[in-house]
PDB file with one MODEL, atoms N, CA, C and O in Angstrom:
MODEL        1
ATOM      1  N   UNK A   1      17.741  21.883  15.525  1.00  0.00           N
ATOM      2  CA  UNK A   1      17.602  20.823  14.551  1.00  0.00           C
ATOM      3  C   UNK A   1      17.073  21.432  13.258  1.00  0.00           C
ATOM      4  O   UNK A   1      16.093  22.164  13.396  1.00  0.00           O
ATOM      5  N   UNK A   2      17.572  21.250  11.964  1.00  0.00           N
ATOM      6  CA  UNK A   2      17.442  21.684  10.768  1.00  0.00           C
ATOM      7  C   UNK A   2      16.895  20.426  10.386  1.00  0.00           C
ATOM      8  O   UNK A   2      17.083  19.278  10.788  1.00  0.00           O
ATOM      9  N   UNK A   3      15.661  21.286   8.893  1.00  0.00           N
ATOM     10  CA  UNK A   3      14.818  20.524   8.122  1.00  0.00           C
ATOM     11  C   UNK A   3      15.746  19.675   6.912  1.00  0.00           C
ATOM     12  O   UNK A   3      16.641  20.065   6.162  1.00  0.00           O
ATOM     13  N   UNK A   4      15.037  18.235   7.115  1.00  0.00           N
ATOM     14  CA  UNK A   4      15.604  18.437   5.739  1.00  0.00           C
ATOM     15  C   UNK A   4      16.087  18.746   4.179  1.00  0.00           C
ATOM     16  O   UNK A   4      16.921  18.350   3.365  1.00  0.00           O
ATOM     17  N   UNK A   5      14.762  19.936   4.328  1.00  0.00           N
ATOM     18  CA  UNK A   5      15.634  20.637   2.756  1.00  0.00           C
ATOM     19  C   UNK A   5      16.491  21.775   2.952  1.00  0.00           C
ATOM     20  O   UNK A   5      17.213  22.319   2.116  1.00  0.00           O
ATOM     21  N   UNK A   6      16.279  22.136   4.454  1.00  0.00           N
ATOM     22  CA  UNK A   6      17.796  23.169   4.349  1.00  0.00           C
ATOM     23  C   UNK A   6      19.116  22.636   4.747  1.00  0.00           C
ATOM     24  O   UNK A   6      20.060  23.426   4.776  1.00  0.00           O
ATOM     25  N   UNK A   7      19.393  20.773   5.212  1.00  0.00           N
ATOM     26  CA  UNK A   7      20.082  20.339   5.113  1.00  0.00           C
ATOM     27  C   UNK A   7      20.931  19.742   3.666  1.00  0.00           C
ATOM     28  O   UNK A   7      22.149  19.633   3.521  1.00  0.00           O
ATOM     29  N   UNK A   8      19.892  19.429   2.737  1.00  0.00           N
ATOM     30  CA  UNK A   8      19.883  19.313   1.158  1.00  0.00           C
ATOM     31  C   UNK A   8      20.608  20.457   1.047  1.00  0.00           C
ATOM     32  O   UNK A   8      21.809  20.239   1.205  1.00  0.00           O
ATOM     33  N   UNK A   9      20.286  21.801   0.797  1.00  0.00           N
ATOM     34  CA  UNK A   9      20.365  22.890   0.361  1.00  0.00           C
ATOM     35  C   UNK A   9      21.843  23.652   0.932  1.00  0.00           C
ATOM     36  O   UNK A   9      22.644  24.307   0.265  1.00  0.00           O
ATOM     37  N   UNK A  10      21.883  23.355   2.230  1.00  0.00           N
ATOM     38  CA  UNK A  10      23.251  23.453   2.716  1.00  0.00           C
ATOM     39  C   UNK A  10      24.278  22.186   2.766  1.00  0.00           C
ATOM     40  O   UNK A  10      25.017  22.243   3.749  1.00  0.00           O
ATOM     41  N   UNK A  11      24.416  21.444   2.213  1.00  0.00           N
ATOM     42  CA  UNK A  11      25.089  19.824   1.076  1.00  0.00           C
ATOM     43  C   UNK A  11      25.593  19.122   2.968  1.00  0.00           C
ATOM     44  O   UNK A  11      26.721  18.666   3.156  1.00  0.00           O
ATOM     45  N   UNK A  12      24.576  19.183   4.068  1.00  0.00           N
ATOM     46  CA  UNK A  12      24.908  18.479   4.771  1.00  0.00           C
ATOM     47  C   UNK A  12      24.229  16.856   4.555  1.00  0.00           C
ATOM     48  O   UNK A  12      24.631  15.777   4.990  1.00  0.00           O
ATOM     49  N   UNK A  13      23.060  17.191   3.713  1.00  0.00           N
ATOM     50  CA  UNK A  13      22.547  15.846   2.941  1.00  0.00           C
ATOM     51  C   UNK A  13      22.763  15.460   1.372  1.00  0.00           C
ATOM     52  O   UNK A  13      22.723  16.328   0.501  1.00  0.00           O
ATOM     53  N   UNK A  14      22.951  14.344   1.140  1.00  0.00           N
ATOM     54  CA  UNK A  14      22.435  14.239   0.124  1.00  0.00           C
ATOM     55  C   UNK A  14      21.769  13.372  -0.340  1.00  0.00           C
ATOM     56  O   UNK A  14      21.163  12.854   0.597  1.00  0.00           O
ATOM     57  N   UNK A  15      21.426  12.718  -1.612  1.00  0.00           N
ATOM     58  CA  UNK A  15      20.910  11.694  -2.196  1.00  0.00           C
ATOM     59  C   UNK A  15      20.844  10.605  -3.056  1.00  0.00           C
ATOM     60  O   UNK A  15      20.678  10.799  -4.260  1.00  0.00           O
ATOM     61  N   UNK A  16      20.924   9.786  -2.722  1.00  0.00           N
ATOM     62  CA  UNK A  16      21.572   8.474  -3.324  1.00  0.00           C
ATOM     63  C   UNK A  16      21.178   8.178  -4.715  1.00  0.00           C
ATOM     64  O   UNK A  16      20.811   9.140  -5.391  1.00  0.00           O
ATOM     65  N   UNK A  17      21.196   6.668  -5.409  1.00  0.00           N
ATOM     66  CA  UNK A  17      20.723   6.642  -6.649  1.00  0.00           C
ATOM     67  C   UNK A  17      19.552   6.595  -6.398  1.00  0.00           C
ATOM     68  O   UNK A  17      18.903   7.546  -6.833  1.00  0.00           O
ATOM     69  N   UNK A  18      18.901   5.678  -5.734  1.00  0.00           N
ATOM     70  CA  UNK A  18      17.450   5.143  -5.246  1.00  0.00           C
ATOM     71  C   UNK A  18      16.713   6.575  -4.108  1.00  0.00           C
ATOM     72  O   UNK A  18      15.938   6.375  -3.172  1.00  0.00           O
ATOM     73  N   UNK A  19      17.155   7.716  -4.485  1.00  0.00           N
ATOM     74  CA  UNK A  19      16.530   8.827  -3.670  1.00  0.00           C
ATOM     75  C   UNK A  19      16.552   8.962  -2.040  1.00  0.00           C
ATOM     76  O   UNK A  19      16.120   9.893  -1.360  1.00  0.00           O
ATOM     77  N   UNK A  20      17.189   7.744  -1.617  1.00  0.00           N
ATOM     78  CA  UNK A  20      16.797   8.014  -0.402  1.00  0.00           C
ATOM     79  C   UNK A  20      17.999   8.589  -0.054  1.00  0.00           C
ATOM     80  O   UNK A  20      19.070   8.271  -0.571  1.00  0.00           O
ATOM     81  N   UNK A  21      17.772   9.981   1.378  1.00  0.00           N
ATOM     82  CA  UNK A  21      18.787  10.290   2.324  1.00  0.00           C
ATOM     83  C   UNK A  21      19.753  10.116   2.883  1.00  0.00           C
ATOM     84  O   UNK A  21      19.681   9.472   3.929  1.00  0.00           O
ATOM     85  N   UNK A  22      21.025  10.602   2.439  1.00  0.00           N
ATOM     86  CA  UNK A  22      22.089  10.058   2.823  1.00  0.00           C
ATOM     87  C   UNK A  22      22.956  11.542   3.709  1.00  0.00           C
ATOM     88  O   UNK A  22      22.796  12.699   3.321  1.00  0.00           O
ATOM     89  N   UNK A  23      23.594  11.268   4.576  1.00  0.00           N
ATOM     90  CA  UNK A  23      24.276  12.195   5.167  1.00  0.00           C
ATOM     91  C   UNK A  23      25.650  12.320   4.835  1.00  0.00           C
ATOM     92  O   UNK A  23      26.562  11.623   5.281  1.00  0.00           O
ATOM     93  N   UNK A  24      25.750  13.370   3.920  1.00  0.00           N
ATOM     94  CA  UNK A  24      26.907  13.654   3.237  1.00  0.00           C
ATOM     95  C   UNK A  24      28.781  13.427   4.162  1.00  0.00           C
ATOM     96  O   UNK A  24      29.848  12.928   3.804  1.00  0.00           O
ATOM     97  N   UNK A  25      28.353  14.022   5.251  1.00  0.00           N
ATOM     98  CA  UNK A  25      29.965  13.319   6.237  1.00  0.00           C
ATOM     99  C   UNK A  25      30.489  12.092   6.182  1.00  0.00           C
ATOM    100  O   UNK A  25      31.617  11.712   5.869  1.00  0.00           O
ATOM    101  N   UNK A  26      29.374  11.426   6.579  1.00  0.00           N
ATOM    102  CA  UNK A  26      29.547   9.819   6.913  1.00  0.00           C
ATOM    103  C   UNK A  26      29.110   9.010   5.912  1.00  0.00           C
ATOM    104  O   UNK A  26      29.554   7.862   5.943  1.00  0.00           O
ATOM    105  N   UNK A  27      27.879   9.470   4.466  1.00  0.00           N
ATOM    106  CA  UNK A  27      28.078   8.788   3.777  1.00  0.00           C
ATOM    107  C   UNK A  27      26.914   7.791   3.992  1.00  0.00           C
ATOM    108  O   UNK A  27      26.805   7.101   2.978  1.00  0.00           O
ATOM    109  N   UNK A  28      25.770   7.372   5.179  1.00  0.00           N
ATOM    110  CA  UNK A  28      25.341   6.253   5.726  1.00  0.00           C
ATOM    111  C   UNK A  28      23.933   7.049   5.243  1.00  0.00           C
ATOM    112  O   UNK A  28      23.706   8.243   5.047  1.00  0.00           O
ATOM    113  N   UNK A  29      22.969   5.665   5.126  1.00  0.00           N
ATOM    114  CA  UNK A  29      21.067   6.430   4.955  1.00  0.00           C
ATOM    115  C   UNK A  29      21.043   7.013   6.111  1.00  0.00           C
ATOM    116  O   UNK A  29      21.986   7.196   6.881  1.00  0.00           O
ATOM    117  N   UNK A  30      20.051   7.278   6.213  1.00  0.00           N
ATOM    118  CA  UNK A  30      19.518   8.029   7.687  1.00  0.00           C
ATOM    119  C   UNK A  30      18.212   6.879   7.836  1.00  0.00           C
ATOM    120  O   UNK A  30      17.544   6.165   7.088  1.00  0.00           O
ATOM    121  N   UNK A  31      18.313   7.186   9.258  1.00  0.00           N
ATOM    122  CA  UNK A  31      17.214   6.383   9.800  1.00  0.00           C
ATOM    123  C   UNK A  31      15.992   7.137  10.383  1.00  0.00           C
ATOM    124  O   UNK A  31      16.020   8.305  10.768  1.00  0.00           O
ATOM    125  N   UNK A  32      15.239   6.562  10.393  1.00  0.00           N
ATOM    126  CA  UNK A  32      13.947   7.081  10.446  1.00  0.00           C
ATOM    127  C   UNK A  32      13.125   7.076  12.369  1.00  0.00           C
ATOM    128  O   UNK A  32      12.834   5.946  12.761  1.00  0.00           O
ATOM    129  N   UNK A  33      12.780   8.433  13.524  1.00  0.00           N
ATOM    130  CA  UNK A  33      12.190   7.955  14.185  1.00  0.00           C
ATOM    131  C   UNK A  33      10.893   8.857  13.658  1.00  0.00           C
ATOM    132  O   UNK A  33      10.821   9.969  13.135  1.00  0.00           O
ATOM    133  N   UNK A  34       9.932   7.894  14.025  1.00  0.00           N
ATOM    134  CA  UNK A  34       8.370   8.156  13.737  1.00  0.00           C
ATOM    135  C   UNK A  34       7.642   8.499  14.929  1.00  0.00           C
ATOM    136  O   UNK A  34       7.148   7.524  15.495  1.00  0.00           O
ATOM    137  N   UNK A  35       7.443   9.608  15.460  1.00  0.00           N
ATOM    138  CA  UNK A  35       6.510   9.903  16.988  1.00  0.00           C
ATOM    139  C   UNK A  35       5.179  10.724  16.410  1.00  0.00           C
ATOM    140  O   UNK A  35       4.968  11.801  15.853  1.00  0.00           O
ATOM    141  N   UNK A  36       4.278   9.385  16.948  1.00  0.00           N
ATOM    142  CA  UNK A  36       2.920   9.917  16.082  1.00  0.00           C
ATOM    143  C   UNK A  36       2.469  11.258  16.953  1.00  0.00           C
ATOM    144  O   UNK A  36       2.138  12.206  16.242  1.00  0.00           O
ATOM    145  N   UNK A  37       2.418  11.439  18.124  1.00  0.00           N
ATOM    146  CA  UNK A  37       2.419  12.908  18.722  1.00  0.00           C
ATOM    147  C   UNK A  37       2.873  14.045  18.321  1.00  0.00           C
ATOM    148  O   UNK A  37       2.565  15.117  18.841  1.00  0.00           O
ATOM    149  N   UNK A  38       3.948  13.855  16.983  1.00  0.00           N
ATOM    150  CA  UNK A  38       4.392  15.420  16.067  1.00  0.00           C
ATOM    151  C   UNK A  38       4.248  15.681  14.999  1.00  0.00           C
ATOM    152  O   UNK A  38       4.120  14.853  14.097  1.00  0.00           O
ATOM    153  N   UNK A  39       4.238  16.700  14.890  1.00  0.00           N
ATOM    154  CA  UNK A  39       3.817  16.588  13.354  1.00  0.00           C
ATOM    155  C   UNK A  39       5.330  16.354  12.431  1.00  0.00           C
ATOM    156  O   UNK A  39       5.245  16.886  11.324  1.00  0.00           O
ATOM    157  N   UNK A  40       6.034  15.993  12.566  1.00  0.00           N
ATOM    158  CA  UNK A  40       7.450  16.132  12.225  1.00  0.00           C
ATOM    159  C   UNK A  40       7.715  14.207  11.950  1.00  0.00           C
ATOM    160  O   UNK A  40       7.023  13.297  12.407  1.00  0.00           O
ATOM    161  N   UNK A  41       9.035  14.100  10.997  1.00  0.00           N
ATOM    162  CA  UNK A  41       9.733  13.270  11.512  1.00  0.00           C
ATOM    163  C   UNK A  41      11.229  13.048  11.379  1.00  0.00           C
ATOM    164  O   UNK A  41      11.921  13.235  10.378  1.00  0.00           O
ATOM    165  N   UNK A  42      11.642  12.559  12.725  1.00  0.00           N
ATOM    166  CA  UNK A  42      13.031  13.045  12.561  1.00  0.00           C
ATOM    167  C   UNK A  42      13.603  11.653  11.884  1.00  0.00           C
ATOM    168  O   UNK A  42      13.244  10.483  12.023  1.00  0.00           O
ATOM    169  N   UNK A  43      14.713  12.306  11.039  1.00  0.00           N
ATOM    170  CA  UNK A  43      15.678  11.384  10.224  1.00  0.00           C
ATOM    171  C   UNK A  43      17.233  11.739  11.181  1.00  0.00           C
ATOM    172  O   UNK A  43      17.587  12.882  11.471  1.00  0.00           O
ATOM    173  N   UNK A  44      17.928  10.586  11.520  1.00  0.00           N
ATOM    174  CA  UNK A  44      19.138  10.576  11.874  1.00  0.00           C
ATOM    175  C   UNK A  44      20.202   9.794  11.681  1.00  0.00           C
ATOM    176  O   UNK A  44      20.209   8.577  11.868  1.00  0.00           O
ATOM    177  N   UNK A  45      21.230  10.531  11.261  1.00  0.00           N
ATOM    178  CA  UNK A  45      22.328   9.253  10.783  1.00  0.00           C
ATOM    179  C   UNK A  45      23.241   8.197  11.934  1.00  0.00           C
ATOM    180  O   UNK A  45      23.718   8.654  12.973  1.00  0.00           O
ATOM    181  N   UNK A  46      23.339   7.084  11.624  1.00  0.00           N
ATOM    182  CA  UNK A  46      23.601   6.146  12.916  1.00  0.00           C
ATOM    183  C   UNK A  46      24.528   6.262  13.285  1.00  0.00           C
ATOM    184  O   UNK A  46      24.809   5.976  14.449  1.00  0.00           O
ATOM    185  N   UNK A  47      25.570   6.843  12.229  1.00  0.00           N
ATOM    186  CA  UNK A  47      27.214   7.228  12.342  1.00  0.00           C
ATOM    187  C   UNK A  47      27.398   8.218  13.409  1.00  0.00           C
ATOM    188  O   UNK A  47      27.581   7.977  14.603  1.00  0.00           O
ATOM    189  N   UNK A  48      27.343   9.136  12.947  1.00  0.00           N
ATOM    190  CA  UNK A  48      27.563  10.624  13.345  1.00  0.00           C
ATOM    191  C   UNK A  48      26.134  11.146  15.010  1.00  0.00           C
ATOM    192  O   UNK A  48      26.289  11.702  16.097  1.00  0.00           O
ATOM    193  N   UNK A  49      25.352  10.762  14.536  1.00  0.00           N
ATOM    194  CA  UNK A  49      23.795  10.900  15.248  1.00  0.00           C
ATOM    195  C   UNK A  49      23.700  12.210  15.431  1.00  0.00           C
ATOM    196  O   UNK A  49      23.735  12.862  16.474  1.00  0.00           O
ATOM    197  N   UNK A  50      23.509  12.718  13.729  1.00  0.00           N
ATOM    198  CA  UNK A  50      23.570  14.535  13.949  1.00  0.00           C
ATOM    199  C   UNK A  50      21.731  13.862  13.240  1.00  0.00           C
ATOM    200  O   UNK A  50      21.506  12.936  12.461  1.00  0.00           O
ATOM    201  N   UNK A  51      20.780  14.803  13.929  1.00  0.00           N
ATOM    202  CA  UNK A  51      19.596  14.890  13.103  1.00  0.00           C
ATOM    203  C   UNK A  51      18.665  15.755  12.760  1.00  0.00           C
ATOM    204  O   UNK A  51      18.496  16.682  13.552  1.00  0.00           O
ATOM    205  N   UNK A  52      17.863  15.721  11.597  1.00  0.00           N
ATOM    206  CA  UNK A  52      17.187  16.547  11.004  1.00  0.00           C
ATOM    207  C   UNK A  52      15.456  15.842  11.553  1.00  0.00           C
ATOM    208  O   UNK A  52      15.091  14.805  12.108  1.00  0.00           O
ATOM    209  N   UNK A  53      14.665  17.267  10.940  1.00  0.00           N
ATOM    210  CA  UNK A  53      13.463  16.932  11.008  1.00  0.00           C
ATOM    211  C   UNK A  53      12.576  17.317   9.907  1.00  0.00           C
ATOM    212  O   UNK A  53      12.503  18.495   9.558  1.00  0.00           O
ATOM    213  N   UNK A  54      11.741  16.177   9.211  1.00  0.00           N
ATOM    214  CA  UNK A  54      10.978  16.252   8.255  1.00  0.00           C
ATOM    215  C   UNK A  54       9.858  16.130   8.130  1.00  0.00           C
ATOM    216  O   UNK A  54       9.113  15.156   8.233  1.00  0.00           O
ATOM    217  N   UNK A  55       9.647  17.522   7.809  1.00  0.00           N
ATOM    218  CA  UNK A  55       7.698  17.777   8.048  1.00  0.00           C
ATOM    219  C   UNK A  55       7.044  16.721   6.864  1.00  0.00           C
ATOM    220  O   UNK A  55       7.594  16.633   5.767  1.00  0.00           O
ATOM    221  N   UNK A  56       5.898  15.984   7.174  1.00  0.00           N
ATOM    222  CA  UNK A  56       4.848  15.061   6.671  1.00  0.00           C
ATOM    223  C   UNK A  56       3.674  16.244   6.023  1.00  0.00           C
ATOM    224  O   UNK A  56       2.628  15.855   5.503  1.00  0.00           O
TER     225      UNK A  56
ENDMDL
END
């Protein structure tokens, strides 16, 4: 699982007008899971369900 700025950086993400995360294939936001046990949080797109993880 790749972060998301080396998903940015490799144009598997990108970013909308309003900044938020969009997954460049499918085009859809990404959704957000929150597990307070990591230090991480993963973003995944609902389309595709390829996901990244974004350090807090």
């Amino acid at each position: 699982m790749k972060t998301t700025r080396k998903g940015l950086r490799d144009g598997e993400l990108e970013k909308d007008t309003y900044e938020r995360l969009t997954c460049a294939e499918c085009g859809q936001a990404l959704k957000t899971k929150n597990d307070p046990d990591e230090v991480y949080t993963v973003r995944r797109c609902p389309d595709c369900g390829t996901e990244w993880k974004e350090l807090r």
